[in-house]
N, CA, C and O atoms as a GROMACS GRO file, in nm:
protein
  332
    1UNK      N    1   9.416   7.182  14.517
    1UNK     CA    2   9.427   7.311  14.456
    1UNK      C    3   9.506   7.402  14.549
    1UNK      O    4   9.489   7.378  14.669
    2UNK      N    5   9.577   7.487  14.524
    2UNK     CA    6   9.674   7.584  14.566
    2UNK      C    7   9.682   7.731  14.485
    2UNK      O    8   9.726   7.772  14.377
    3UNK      N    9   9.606   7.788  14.610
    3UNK     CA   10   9.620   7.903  14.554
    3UNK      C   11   9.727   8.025  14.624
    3UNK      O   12   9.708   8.075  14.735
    4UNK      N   13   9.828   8.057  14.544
    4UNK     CA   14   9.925   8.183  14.638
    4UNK      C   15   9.917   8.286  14.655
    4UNK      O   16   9.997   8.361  14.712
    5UNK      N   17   9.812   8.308  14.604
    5UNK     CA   18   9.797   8.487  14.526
    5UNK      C   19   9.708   8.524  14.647
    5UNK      O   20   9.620   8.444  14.678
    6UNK      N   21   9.720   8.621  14.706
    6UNK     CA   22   9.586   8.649  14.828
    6UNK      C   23   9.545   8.767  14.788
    6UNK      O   24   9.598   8.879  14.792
    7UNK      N   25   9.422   8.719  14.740
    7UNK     CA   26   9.312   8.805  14.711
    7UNK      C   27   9.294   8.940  14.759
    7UNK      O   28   9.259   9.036  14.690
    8UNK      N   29   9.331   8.940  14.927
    8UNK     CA   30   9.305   9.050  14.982
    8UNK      C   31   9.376   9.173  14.948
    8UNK      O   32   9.330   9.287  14.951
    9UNK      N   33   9.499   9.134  14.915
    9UNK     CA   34   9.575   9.254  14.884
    9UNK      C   35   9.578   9.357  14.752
    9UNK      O   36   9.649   9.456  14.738
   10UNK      N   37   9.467   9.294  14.648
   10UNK     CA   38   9.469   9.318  14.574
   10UNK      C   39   9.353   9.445  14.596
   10UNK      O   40   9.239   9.401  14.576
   11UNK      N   41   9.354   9.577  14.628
   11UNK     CA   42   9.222   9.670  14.686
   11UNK      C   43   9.097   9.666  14.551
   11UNK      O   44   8.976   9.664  14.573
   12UNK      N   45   9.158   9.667  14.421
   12UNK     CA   46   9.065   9.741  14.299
   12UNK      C   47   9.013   9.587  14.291
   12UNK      O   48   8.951   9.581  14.185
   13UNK      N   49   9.010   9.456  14.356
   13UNK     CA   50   8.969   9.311  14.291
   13UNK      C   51   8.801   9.386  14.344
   13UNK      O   52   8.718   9.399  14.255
   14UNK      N   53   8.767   9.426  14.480
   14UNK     CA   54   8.653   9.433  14.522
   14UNK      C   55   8.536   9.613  14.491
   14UNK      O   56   8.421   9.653  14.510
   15UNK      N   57   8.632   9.649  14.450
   15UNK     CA   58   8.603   9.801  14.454
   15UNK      C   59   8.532   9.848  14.310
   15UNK      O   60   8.573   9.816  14.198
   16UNK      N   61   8.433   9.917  14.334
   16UNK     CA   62   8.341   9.996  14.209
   16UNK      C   63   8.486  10.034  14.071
   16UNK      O   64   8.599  10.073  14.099
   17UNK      N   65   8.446  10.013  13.965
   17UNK     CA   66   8.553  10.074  13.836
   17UNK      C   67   8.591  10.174  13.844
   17UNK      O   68   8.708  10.205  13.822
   18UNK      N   69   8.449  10.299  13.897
   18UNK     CA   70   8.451  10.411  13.871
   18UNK      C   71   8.587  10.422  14.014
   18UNK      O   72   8.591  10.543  13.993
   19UNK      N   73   8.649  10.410  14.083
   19UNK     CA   74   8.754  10.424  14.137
   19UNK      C   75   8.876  10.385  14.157
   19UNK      O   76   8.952  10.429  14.243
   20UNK      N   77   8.902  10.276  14.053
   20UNK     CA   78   8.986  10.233  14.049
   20UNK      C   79   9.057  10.337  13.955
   20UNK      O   80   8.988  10.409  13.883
   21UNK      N   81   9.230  10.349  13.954
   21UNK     CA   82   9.323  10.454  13.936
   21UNK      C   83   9.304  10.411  13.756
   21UNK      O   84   9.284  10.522  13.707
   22UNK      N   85   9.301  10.339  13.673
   22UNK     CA   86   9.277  10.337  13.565
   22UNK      C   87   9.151  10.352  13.456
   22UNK      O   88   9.160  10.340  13.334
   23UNK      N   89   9.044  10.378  13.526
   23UNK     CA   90   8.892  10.390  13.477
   23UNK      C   91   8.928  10.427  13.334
   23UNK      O   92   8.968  10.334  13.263
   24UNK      N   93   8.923  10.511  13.296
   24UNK     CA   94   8.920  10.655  13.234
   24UNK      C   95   9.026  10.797  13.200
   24UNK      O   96   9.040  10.849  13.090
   25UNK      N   97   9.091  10.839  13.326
   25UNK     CA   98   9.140  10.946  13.281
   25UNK      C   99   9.061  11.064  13.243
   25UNK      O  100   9.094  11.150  13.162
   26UNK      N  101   8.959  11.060  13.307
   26UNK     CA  102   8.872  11.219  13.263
   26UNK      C  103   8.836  11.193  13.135
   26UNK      O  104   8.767  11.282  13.084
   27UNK      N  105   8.868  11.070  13.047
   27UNK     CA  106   8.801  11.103  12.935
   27UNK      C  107   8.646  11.044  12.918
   27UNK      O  108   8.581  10.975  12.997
   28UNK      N  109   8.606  11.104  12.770
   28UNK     CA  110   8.415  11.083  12.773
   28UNK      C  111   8.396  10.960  12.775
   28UNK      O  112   8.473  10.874  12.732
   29UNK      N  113   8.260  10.938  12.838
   29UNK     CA  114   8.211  10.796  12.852
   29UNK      C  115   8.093  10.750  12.736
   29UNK      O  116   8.008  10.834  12.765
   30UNK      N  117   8.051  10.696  12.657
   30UNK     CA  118   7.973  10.631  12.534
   30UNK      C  119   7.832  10.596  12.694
   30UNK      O  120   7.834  10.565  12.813
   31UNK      N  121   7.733  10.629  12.589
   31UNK     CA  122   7.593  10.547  12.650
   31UNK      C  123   7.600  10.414  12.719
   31UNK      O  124   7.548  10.400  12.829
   32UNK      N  125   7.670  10.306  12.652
   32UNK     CA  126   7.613  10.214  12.671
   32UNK      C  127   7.746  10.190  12.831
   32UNK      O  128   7.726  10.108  12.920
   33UNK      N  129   7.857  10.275  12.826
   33UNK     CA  130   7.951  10.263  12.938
   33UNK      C  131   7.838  10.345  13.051
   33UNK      O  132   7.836  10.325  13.172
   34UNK      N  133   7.775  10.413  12.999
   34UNK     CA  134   7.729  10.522  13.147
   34UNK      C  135   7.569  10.403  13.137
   34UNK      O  136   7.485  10.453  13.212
   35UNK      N  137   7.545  10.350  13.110
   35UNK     CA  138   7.386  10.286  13.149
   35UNK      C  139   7.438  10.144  13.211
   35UNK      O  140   7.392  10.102  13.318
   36UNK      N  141   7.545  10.068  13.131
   36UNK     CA  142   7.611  10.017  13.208
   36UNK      C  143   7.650   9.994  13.367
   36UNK      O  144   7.631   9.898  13.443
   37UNK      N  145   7.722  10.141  13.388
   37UNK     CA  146   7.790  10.154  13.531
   37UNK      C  147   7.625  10.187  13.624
   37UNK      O  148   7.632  10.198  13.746
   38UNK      N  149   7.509  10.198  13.565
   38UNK     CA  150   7.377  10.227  13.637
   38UNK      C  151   7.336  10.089  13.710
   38UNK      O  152   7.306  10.061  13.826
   39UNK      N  153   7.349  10.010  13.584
   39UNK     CA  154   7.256   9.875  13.615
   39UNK      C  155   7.358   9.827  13.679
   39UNK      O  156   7.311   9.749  13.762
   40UNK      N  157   7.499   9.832  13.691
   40UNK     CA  158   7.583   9.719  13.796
   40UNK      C  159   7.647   9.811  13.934
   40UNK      O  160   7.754   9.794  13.993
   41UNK      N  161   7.527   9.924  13.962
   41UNK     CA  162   7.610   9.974  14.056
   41UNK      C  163   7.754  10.033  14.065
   41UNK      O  164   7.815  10.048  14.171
   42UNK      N  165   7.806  10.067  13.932
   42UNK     CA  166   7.889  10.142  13.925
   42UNK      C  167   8.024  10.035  13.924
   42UNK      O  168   8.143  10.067  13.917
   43UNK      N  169   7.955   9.869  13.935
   43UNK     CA  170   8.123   9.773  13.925
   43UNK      C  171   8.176   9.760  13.810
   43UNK      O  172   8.299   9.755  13.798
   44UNK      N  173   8.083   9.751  13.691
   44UNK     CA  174   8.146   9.692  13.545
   44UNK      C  175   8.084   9.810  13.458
   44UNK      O  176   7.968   9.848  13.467
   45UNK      N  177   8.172   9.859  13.379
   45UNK     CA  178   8.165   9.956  13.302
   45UNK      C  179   8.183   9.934  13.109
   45UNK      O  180   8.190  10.012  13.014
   46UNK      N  181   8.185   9.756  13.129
   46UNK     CA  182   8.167   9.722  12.955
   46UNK      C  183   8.063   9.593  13.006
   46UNK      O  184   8.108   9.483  12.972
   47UNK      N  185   7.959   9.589  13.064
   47UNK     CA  186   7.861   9.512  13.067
   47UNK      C  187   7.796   9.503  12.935
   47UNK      O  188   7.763   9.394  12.889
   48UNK      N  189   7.772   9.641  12.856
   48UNK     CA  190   7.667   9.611  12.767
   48UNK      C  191   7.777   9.677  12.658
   48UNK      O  192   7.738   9.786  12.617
   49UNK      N  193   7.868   9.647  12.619
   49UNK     CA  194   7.969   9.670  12.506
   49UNK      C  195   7.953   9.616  12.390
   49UNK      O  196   8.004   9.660  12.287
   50UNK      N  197   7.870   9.501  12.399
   50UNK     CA  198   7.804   9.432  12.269
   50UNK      C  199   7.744   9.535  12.136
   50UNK      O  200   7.795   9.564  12.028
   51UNK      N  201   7.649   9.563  12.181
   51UNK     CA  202   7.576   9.612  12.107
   51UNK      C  203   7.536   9.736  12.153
   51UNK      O  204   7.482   9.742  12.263
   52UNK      N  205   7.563   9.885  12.053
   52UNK     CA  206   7.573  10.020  12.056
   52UNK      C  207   7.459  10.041  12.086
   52UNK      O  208   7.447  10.109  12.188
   53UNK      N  209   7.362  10.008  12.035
   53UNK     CA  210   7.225  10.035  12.004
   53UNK      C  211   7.098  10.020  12.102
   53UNK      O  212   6.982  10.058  12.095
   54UNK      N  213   7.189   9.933  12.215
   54UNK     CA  214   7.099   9.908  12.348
   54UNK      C  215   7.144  10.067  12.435
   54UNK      O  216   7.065  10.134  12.502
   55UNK      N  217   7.263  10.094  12.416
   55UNK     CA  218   7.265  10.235  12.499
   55UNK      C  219   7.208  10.328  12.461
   55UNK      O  220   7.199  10.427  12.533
   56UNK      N  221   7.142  10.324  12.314
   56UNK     CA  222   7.097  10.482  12.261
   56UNK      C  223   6.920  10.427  12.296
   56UNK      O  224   6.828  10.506  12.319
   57UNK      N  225   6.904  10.238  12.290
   57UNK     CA  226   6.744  10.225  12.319
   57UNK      C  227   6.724  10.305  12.449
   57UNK      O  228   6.636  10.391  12.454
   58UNK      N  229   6.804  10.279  12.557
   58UNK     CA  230   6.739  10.318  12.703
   58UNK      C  231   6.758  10.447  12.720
   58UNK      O  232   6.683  10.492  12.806
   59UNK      N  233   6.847  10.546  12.659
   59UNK     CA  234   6.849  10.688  12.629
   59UNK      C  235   6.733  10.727  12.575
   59UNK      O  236   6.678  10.822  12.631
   60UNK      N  237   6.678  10.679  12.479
   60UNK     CA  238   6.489  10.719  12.412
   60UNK      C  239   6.396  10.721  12.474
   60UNK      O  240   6.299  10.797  12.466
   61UNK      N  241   6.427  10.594  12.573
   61UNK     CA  242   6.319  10.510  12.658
   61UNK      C  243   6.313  10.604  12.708
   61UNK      O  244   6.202  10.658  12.697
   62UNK      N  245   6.440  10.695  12.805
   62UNK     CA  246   6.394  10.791  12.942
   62UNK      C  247   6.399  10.908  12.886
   62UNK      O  248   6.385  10.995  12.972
   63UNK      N  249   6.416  10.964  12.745
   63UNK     CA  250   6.364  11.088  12.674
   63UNK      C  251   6.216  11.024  12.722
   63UNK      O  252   6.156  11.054  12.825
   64UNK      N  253   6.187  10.957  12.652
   64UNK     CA  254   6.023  10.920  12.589
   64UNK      C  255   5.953  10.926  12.761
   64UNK      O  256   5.868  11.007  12.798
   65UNK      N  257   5.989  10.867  12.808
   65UNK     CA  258   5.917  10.813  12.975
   65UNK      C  259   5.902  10.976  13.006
   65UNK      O  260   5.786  11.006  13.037
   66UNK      N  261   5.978  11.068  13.004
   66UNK     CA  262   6.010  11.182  13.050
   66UNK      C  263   5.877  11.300  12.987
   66UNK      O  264   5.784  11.364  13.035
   67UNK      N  265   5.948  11.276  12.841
   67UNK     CA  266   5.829  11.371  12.764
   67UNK      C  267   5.631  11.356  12.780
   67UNK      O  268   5.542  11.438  12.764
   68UNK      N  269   5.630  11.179  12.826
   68UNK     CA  270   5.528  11.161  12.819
   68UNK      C  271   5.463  11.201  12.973
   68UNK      O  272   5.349  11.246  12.974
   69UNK      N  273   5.537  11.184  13.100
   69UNK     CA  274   5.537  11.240  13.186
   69UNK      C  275   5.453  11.397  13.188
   69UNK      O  276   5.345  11.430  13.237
   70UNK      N  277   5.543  11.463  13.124
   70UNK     CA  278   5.535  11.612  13.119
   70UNK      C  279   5.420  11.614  13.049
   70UNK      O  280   5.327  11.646  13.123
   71UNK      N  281   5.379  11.590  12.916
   71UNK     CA  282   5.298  11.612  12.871
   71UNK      C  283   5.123  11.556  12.928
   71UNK      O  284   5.024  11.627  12.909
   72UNK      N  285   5.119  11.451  12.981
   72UNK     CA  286   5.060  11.372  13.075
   72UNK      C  287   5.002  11.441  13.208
   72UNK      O  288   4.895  11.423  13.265
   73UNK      N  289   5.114  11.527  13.237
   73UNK     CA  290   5.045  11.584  13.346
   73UNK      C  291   4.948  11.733  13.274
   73UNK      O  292   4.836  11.772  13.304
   74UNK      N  293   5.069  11.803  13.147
   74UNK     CA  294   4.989  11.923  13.125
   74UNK      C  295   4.854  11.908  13.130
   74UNK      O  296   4.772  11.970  13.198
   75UNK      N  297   4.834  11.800  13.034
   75UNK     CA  298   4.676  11.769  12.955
   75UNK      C  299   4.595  11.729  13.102
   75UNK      O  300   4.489  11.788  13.124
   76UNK      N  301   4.633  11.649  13.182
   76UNK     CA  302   4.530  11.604  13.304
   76UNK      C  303   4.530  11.699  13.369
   76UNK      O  304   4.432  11.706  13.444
   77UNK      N  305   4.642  11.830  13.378
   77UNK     CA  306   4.596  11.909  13.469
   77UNK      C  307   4.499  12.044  13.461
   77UNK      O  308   4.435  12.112  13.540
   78UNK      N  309   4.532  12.042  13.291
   78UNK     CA  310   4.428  12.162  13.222
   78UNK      C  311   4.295  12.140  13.193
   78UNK      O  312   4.212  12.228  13.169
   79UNK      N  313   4.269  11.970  13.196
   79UNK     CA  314   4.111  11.976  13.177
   79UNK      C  315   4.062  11.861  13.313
   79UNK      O  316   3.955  11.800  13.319
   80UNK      N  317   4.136  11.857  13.380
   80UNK     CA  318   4.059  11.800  13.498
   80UNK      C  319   3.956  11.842  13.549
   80UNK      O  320   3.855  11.772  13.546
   81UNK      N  321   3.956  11.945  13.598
   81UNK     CA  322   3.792  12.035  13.617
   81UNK      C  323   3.706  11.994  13.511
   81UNK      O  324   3.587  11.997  13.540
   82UNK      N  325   3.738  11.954  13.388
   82UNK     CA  326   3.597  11.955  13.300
   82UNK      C  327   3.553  11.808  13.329
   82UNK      O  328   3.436  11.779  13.306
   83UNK      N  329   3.651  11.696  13.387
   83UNK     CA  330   3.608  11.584  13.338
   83UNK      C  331   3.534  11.567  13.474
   83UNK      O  332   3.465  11.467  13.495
   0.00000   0.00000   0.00000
């Protein structure tokens, strides 16, 4: 096997998406591109391009995780003394 191409010179082969000179362009990013760039550390930015519907699940998930949080603490913290 023969390979000519040297890897090294290539800077964007090893480097996060979010910096490479073509990402984007300032333009908006879709859910499943921004939950994406979370879970791979910011390298691959169409990991979960499949299916729309997994970026809006984990968007609910951390509404929901969030609201229940908040609400979770109100209630334990307003009747803790009684219990």
């Amino acid at each position: 096997m023969n390979a000519d191409v040297d890897i090294y010179q290539n800077k964007d082969l090893f480097a996060p998406v979010v910096f490479r000179e073509g990402f984007n362009n300032f333009q908006a990013i879709n859910a499943n591109q921004a939950w994406s760039l979370l879970f791979t550390g910011g390298q691959e930015d169409k990991q979960l391009e499949g299916s729309p519907e997994l970026g809006r699940f984990f968007t609910y998930l951390l509404v929901a995780v969030g609201v229940s949080t908040v609400l979770w603490g109100y209630f334990f913290s307003r009747f803790a003394p009684f219990l």
